[in-house]
mmCIF file as gemmi writes it, N, C-alpha and C atoms, coordinates in Angstrom:
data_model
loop_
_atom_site.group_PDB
_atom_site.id
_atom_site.type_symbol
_atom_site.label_atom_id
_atom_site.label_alt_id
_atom_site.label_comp_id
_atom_site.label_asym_id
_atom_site.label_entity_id
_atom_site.label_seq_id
_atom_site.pdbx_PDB_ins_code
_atom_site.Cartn_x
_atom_site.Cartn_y
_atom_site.Cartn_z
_atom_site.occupancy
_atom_site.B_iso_or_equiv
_atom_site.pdbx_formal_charge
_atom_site.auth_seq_id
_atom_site.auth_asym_id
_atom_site.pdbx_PDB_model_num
ATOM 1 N N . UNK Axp A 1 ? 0.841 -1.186 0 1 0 ? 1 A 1
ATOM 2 C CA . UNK Axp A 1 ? 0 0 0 1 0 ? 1 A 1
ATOM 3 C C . UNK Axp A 1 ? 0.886 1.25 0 1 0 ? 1 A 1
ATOM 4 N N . UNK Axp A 2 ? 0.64 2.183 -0.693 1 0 ? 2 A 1
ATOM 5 C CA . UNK Axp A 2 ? 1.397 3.34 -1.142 1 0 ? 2 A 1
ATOM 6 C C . UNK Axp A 2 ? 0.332 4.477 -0.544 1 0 ? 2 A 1
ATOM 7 N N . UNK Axp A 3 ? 1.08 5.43 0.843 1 0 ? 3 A 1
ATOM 8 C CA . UNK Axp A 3 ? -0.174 6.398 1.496 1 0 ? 3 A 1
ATOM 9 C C . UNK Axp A 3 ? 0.376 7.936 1.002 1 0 ? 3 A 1
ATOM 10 N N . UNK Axp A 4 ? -0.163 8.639 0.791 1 0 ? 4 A 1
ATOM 11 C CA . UNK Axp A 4 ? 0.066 10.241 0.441 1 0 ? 4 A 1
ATOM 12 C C . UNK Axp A 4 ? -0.755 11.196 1.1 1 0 ? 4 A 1
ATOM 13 N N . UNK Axp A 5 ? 0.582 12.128 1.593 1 0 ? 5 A 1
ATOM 14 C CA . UNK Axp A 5 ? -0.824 12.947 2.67 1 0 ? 5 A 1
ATOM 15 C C . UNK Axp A 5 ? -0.621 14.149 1.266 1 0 ? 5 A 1
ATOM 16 N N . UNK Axp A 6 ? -1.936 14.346 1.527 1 0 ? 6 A 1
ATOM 17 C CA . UNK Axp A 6 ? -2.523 15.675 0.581 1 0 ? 6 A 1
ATOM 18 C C . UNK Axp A 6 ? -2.816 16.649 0.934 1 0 ? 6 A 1
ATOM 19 N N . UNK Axp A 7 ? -2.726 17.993 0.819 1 0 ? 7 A 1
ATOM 20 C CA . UNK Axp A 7 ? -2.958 19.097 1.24 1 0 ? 7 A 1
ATOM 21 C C . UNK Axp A 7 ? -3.908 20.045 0.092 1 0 ? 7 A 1
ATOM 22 N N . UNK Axp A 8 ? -5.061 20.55 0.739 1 0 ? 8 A 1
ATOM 23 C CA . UNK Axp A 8 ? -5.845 21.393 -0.074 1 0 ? 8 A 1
ATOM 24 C C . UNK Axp A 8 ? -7.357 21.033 -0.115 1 0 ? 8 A 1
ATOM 25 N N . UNK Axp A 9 ? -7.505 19.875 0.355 1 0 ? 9 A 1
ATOM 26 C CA . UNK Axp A 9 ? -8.981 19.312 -0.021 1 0 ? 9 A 1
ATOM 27 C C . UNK Axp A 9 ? -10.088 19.655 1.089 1 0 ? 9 A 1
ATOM 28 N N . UNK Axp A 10 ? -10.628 20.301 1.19 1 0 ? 10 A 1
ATOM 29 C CA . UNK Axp A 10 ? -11.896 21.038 2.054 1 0 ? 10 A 1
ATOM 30 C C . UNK Axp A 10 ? -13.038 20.287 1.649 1 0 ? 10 A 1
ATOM 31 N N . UNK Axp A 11 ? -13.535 19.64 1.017 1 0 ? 11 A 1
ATOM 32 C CA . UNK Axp A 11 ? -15.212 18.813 0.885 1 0 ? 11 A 1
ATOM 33 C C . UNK Axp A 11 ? -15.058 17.815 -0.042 1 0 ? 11 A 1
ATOM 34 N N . UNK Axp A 12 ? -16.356 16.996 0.521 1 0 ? 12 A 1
ATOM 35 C CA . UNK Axp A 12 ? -16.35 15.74 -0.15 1 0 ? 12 A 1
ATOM 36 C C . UNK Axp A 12 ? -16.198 16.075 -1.799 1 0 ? 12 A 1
ATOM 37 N N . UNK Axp A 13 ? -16.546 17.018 -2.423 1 0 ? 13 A 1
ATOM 38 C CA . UNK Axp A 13 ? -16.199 16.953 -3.615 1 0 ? 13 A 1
ATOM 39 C C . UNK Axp A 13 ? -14.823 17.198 -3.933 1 0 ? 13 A 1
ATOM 40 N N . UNK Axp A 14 ? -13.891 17.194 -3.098 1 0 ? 14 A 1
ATOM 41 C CA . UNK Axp A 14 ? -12.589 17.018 -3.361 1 0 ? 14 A 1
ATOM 42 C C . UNK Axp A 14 ? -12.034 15.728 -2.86 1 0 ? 14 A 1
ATOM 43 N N . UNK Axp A 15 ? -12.446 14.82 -2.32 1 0 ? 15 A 1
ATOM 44 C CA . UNK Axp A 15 ? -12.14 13.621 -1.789 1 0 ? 15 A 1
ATOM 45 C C . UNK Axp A 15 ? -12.239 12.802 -3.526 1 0 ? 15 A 1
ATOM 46 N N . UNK Axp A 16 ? -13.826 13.045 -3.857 1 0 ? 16 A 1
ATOM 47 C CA . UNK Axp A 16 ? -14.369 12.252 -5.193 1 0 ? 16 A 1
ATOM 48 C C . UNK Axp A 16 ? -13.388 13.226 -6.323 1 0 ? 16 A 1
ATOM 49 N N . UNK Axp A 17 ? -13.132 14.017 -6.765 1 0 ? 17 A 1
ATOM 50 C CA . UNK Axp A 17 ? -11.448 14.733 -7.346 1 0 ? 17 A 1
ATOM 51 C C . UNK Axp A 17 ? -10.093 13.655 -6.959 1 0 ? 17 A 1
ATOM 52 N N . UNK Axp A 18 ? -10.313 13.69 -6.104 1 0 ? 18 A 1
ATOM 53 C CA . UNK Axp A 18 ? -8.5 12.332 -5.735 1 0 ? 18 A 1
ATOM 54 C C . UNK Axp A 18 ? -8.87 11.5 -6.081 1 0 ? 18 A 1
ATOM 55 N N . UNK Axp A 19 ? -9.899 10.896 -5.721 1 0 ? 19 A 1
ATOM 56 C CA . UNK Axp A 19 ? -10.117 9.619 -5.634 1 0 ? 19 A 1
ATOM 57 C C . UNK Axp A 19 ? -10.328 9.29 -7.124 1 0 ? 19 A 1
ATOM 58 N N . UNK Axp A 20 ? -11.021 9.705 -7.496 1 0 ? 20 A 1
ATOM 59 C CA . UNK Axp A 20 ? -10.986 9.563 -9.559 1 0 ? 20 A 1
ATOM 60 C C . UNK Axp A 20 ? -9.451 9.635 -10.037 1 0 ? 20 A 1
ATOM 61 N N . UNK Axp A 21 ? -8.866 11.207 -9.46 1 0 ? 21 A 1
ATOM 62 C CA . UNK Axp A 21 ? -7.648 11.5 -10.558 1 0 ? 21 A 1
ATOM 63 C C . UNK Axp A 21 ? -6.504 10.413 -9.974 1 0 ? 21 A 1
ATOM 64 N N . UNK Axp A 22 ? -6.583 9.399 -8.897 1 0 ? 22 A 1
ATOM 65 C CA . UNK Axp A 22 ? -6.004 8.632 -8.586 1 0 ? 22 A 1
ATOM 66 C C . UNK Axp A 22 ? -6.057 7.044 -8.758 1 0 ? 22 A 1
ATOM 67 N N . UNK Axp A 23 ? -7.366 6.929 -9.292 1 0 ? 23 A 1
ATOM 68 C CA . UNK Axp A 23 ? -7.472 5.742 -9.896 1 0 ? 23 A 1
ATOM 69 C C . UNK Axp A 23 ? -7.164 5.154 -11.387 1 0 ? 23 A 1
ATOM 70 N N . UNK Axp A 24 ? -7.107 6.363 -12.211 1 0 ? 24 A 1
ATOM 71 C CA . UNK Axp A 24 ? -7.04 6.746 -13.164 1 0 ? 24 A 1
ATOM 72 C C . UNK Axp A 24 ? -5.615 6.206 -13.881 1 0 ? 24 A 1
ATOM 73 N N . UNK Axp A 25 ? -4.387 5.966 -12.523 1 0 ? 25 A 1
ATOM 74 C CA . UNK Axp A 25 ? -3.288 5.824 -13.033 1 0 ? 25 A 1
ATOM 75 C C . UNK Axp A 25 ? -2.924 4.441 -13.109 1 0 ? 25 A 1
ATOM 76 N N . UNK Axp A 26 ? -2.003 4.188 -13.875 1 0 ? 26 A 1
ATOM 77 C CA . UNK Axp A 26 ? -1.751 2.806 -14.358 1 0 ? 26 A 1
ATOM 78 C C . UNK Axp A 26 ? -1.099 1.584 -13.134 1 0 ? 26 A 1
ATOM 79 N N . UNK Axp A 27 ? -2.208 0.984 -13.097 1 0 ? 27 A 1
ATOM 80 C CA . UNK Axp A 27 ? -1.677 0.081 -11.497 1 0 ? 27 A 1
ATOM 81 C C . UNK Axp A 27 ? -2.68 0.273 -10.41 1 0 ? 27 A 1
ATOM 82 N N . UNK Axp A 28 ? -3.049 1.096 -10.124 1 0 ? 28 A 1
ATOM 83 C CA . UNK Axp A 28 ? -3.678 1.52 -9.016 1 0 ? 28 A 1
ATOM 84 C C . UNK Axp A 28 ? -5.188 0.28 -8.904 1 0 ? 28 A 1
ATOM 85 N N . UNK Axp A 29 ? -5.292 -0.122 -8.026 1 0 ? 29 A 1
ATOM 86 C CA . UNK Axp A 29 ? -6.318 -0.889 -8.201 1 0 ? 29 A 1
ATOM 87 C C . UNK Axp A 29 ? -7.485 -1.133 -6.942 1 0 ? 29 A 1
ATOM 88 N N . UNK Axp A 30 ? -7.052 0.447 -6.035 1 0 ? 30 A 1
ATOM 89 C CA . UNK Axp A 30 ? -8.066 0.824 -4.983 1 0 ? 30 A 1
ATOM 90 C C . UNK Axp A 30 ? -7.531 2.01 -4.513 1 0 ? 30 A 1
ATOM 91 N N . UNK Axp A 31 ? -8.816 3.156 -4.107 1 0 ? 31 A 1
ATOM 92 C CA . UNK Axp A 31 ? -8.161 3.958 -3.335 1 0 ? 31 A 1
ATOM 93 C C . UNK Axp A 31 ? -9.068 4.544 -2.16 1 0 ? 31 A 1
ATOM 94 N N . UNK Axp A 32 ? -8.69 5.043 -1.645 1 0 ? 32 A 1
ATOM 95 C CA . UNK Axp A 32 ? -9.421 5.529 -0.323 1 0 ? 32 A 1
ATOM 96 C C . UNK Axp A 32 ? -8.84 6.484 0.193 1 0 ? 32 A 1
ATOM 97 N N . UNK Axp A 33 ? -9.647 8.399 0.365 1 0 ? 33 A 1
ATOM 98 C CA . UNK Axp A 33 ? -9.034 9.251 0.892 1 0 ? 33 A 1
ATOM 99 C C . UNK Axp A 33 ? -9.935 9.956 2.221 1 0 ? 33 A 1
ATOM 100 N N . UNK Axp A 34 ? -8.992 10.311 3.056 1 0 ? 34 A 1
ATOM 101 C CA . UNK Axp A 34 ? -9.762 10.756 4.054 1 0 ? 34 A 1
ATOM 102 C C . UNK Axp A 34 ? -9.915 12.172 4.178 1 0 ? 34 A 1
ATOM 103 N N . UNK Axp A 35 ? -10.944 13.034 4.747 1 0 ? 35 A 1
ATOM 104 C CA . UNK Axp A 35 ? -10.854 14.298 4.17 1 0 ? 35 A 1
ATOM 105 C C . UNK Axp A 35 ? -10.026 14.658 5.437 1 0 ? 35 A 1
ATOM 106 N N . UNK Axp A 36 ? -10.375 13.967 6.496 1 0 ? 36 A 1
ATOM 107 C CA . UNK Axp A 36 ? -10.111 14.349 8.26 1 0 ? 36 A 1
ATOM 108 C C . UNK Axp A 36 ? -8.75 14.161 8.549 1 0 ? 36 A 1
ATOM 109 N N . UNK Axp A 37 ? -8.113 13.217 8.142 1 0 ? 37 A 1
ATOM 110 C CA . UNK Axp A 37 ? -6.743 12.914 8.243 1 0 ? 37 A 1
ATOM 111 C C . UNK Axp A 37 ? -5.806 13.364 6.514 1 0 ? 37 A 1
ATOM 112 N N . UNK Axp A 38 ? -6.47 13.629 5.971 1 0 ? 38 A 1
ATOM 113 C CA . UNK Axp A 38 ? -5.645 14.176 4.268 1 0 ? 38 A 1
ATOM 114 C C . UNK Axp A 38 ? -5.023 13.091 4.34 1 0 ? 38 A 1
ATOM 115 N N . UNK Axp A 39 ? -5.099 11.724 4.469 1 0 ? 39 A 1
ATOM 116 C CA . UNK Axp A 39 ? -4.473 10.476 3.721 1 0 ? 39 A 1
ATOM 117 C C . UNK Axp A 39 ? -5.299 9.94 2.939 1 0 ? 39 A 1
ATOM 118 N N . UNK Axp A 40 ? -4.245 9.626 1.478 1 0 ? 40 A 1
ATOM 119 C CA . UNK Axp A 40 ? -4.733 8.802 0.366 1 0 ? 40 A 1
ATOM 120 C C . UNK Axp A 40 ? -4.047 7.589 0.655 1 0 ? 40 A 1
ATOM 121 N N . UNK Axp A 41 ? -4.524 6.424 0.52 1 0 ? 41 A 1
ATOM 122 C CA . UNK Axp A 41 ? -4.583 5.15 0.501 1 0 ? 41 A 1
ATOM 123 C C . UNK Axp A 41 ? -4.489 4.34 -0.396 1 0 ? 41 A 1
ATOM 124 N N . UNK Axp A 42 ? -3.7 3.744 -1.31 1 0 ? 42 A 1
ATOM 125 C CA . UNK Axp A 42 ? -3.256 3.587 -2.502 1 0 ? 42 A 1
ATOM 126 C C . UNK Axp A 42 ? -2.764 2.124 -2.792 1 0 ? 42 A 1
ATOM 127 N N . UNK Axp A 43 ? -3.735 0.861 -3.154 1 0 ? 43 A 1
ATOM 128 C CA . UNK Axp A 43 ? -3.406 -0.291 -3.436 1 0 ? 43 A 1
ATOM 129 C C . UNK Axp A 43 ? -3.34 -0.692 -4.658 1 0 ? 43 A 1
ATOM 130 N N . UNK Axp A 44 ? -2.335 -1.598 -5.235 1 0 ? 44 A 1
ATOM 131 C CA . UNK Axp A 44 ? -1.998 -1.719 -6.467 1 0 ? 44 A 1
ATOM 132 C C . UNK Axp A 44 ? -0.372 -1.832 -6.814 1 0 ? 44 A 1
ATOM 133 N N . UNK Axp A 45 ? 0.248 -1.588 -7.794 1 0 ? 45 A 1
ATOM 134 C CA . UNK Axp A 45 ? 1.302 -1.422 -8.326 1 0 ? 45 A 1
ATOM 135 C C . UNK Axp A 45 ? 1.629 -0.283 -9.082 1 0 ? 45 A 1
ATOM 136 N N . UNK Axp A 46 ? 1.416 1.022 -8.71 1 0 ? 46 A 1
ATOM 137 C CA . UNK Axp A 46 ? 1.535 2.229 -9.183 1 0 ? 46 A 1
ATOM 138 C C . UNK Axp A 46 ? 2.648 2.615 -8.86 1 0 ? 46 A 1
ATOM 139 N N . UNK Axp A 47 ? 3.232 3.816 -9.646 1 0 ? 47 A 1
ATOM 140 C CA . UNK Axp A 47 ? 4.507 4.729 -9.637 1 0 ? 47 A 1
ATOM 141 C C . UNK Axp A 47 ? 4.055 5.775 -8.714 1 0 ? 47 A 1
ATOM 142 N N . UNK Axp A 48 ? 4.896 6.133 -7.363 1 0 ? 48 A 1
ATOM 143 C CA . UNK Axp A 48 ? 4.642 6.982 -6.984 1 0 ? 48 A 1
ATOM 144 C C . UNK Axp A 48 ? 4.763 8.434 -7.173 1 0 ? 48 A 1
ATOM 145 N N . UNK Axp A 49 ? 5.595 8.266 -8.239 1 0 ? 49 A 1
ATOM 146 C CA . UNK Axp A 49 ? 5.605 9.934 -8.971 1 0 ? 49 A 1
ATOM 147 C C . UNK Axp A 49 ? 4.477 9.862 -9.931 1 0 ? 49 A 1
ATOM 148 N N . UNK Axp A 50 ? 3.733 9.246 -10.314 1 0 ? 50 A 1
ATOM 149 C CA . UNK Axp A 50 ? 2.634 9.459 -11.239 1 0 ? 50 A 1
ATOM 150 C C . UNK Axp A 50 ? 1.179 9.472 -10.512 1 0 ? 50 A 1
ATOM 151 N N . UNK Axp A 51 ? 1.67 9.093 -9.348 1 0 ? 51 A 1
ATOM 152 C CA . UNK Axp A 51 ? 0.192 9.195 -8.406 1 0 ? 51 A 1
ATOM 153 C C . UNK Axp A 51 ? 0.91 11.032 -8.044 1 0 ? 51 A 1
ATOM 154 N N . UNK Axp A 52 ? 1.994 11.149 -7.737 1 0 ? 52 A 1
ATOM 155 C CA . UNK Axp A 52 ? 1.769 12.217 -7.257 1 0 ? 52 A 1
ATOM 156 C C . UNK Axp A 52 ? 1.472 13.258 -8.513 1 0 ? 52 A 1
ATOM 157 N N . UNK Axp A 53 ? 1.726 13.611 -9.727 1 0 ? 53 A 1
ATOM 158 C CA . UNK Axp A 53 ? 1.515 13.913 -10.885 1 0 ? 53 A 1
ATOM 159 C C . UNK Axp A 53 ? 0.001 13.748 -11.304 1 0 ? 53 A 1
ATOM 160 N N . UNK Axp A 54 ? -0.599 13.097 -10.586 1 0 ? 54 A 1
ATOM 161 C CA . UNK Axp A 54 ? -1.903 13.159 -10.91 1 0 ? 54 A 1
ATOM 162 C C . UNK Axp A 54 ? -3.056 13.765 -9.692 1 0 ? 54 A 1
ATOM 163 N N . UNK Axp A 55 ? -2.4 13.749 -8.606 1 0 ? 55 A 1
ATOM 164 C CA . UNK Axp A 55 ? -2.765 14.634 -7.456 1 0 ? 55 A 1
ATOM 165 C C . UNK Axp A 55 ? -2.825 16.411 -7.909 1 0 ? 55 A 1
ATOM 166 N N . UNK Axp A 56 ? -1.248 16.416 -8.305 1 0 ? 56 A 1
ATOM 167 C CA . UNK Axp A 56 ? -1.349 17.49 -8.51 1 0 ? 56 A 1
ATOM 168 C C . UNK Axp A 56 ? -2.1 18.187 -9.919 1 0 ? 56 A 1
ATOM 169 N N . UNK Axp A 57 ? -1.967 17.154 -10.886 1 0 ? 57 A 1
ATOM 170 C CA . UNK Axp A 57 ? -2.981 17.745 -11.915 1 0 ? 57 A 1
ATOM 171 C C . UNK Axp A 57 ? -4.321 18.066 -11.654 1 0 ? 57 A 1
ATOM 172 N N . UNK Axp A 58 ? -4.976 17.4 -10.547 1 0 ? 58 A 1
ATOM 173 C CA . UNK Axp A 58 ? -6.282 17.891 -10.237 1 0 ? 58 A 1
ATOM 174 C C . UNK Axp A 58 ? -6.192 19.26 -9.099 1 0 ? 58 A 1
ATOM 175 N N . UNK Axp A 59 ? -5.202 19.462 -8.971 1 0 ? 59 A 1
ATOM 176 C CA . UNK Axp A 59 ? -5.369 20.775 -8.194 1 0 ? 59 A 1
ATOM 177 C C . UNK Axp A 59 ? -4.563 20.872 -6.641 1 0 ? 59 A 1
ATOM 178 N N . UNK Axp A 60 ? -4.407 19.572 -6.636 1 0 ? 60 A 1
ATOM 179 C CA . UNK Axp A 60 ? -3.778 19.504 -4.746 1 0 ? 60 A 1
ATOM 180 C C . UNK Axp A 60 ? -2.655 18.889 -4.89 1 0 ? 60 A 1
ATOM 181 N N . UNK Axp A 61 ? -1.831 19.632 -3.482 1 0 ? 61 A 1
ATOM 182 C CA . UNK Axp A 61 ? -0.412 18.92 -3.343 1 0 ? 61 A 1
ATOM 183 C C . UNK Axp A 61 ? 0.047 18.122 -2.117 1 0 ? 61 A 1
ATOM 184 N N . UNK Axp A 62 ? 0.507 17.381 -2.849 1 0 ? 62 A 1
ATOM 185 C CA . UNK Axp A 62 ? 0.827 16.365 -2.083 1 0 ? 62 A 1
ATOM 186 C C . UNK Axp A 62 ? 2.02 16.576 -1.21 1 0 ? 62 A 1
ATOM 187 N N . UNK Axp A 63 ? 2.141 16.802 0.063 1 0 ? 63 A 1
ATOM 188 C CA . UNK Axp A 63 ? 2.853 17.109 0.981 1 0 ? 63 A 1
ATOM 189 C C . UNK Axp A 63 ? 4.158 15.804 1.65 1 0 ? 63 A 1
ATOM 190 N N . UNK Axp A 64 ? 3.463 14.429 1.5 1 0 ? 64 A 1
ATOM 191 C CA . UNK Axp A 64 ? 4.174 13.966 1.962 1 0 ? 64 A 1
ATOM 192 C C . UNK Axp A 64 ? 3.989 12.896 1.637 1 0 ? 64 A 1
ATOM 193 N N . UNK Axp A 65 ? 5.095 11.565 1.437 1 0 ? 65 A 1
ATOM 194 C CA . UNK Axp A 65 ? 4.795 10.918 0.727 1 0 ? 65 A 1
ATOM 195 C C . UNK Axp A 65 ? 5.584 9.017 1.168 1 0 ? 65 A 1
């Protein structure tokens, strides 16, 4: 499991924003973000520079990784 804390996301319609622009990437094959704790949850075989590359294409940055 690959976790990313995210910074920027204020409402569930930014949870459903990660959670799409993070499934999206090649490998990924579950995800789960919390709005309360800013952890993304990341199962699969993904690149972690392309999860983070796709965090940030939707608008938020990923702080820590």
């Amino acid at each position: 499991m690959i976790e990313l804390k995210i910074e920027g996301a204020t409402c569930n319609g930014c949870v459903k924003s990660i959670e799409k622009a993070l499934t999206q990437v090649k490998g990924v094959e579950g995800v789960s973000f919390s709005l309360e704790t800013k952890l993304a949850q990341i199962t699969g075989n993904a690149d972690k520079e392309a999860l983070t590359e796709a965090v940030e294409m939707a608008g938020f940055d990923v702080i820590e990784s």
